[in-house]
C-alpha positions as CSV (number, residue, x, y, z in Angstrom):
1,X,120.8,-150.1,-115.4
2,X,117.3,-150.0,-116.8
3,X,117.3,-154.1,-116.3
4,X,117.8,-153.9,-112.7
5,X,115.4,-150.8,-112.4
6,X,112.7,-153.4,-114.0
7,X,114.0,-156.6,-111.9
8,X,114.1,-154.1,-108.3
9,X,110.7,-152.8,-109.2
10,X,109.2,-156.7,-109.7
11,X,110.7,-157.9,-107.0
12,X,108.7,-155.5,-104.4
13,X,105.5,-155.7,-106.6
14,X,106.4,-160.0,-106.0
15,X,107.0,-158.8,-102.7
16,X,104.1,-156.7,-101.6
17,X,101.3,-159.4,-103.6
18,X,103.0,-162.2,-101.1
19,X,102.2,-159.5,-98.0
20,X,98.9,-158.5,-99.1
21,X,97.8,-162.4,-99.0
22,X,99.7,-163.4,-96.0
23,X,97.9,-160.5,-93.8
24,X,94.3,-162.2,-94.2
25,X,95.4,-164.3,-92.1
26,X,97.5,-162.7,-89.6
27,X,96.7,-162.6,-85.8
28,X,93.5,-159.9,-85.3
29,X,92.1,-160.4,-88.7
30,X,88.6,-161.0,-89.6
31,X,87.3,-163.1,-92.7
32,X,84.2,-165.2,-93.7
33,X,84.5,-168.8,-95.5
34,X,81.9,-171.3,-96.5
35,X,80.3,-169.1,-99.1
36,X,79.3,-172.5,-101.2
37,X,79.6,-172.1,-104.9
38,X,79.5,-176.3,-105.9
39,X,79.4,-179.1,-103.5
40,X,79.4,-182.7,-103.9
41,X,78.4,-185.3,-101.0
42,X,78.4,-189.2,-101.0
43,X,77.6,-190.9,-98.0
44,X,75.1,-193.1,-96.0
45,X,72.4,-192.5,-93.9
46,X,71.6,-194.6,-91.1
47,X,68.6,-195.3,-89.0
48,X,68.0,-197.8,-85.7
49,X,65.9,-198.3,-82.9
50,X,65.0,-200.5,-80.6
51,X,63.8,-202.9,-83.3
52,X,66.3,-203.2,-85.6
53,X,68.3,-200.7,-87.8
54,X,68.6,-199.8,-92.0
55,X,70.9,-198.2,-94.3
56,X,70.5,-196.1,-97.2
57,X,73.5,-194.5,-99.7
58,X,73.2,-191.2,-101.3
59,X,74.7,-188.8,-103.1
60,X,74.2,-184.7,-103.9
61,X,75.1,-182.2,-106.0
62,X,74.9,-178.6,-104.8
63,X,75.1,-175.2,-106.6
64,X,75.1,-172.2,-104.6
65,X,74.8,-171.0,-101.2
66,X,74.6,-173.7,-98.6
67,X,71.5,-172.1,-96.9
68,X,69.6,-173.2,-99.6
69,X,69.8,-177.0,-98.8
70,X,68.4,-178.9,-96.1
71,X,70.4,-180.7,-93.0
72,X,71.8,-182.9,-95.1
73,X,74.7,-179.9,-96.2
74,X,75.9,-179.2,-93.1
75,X,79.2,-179.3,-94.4
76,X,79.6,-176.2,-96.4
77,X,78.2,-173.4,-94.1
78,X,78.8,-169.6,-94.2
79,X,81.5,-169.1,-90.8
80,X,83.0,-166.3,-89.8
81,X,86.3,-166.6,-88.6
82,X,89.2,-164.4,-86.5
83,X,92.5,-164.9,-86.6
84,X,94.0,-165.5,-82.8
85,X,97.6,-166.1,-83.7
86,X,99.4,-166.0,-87.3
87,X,98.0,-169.0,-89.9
88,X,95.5,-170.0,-86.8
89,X,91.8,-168.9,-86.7
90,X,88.3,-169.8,-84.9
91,X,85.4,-169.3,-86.2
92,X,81.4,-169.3,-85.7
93,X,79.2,-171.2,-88.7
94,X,75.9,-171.3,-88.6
95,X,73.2,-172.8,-90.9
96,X,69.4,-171.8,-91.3
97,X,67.0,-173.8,-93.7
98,X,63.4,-173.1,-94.4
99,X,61.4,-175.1,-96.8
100,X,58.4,-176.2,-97.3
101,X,56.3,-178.5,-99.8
102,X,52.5,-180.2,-101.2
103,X,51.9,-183.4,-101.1
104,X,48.6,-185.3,-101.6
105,X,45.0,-183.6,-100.9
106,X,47.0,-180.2,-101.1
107,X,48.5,-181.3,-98.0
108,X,51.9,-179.0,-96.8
109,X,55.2,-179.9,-94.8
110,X,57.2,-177.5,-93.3
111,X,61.1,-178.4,-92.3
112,X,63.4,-175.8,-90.7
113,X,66.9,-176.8,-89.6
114,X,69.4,-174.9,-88.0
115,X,72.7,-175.7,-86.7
116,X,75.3,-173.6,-85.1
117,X,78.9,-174.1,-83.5
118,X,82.8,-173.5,-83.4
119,X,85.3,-173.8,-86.0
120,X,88.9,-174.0,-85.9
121,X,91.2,-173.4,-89.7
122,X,95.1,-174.2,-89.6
123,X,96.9,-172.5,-92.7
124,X,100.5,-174.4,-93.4
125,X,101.8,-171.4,-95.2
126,X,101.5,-167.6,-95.2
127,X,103.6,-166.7,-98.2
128,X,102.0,-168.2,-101.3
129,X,98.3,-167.4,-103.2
130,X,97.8,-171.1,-102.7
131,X,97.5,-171.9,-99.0
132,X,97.0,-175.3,-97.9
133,X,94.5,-175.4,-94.7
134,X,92.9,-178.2,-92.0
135,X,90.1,-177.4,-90.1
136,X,87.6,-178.9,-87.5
137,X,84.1,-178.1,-87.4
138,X,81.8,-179.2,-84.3
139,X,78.4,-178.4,-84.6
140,X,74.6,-178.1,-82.3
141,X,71.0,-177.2,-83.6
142,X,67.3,-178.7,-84.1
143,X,65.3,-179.9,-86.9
144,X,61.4,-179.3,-87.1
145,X,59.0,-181.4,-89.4
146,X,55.5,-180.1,-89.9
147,X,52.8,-182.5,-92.2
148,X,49.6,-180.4,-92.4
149,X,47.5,-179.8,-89.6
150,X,49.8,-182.4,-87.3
151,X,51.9,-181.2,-84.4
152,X,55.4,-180.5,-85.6
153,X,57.9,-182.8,-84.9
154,X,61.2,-182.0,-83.3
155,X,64.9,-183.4,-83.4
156,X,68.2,-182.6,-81.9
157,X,71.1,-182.4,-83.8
158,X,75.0,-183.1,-83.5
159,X,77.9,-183.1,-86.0
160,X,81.4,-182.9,-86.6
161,X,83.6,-182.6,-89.7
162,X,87.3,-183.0,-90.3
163,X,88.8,-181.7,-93.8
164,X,91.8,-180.3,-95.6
165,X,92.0,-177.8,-98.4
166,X,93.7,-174.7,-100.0
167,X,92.7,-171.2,-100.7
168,X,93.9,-169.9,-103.8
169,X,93.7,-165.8,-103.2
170,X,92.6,-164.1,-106.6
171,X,92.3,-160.4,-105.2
172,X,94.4,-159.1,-101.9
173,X,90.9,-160.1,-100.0
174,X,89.1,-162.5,-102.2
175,X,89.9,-166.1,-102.2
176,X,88.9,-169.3,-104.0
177,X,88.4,-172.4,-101.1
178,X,88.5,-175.9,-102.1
179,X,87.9,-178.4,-99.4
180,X,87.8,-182.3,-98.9
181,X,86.8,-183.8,-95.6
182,X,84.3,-186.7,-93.7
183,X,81.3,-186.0,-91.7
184,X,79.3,-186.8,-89.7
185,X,75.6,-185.8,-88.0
186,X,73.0,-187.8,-85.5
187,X,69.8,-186.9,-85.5
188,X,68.2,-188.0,-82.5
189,X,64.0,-187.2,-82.1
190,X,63.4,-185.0,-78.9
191,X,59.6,-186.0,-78.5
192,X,58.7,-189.0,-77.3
193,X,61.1,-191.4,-78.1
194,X,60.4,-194.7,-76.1
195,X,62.2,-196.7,-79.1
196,X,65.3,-194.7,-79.1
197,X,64.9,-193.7,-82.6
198,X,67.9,-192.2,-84.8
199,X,69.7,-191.6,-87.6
200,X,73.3,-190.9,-88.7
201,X,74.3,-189.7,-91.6
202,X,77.8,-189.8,-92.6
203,X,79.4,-188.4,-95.5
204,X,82.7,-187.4,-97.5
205,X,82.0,-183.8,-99.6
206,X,83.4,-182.4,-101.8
207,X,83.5,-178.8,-102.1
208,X,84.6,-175.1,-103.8
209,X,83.4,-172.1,-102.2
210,X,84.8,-168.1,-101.8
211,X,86.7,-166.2,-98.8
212,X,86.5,-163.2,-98.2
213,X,88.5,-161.0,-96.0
214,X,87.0,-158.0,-93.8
């Protein structure tokens, strides 16, 4: 009797931890992703105009929040997301960088980048602490370049990304993601731009950040 006491009673805690998981992302929910803890990024970046065109390969590895980084990790970005049906959510991410640097005769630059735009995240399953996700990112913003007392340059930006992952759920609200997916991002000058200057930058990343459920 006392044996299937213990086996009832393990069942509904079983029971209640599968629950608590699935409701984070049930329809009317609210929770925030693309809180970067490491992030890894190989890709190219390249540049053409009028004249001709070059290509350069890079690679980066990021610890911490995203907003740290320049417009190269657009990838992982805080988003806030909203459930609108069961295992379906959209989202907003957004990215602000400000950083600045001295060159040569004490000489500064200034860059700020910020990007913005929707986000869409498919779970597969509800009912495990391991979900298995897709998700779609398209994204809008500027870059600014300032070198000392020069006007500051300004570029438009566009980017999509395409990834899978998983979110591993920890606590009933806190979640580990790990993501995998290919980007990409134009950069296009918005000043004169008679040689129809630009520069794409493509990459695959590599990523584990935290959820976390409001």
């Amino acid at each position: 009797m006392i044996m299937k006491k213990n086996s009832f009673l393990l069942l509904l805690i079983f029971l209640a931890v599968g629950l608590t998981v699935s409701a984070q992302i049930e329809k009317g929910n609210w929770f925030v992703s693309g809180l970067n803890i490491l992030s890894f990024d190989a890709g190219t970046i390249k540049s053409t105009n009028d004249y001709g065109s070059s290509k350069s390969n890079f690679t980066q590895l990021h610890y911490g929040p995203s907003f740290l980084y320049g417009s190269m990790n657009f990838v992982n970005s805080p988003t806030i997301n909203y459930g609108i049906i069961n295992k379906l959510s959209a989202g907003v991410f957004m990215n602000l960088n400000l950083s600045s640097d001295k060159g040569e005769n004490d000489s500064k630059s200034k860059t700020s980048v910020f990007i913005i735009g929707p986000s869409l995240r498919y779970y597969f399953m509800d009912q495990k602490k391991f979900l298995p996700f897709a998700e779609g990112k398209i994204g809008f913003g500027g870059e600014s370049n300032k070198y000392g007392d020069n006007d500051a340059s300004k570029s438009g930006l566009f980017l999509w990304y395409l990834g899978t992952g998983g979110t591993y759920f920890f606590k009933p609200k806190v979640g580990l993601d790990f993501n995998l997916g290919y980007g990409s991002m134009v950069v296009k000058d918005k000043d004169s731009n008679s040689n129809n200057s630009k520069a794409t930058v493509s990459l695959v990343n590599l990523g584990i950040g935290i959820l976390v459920g409001l």
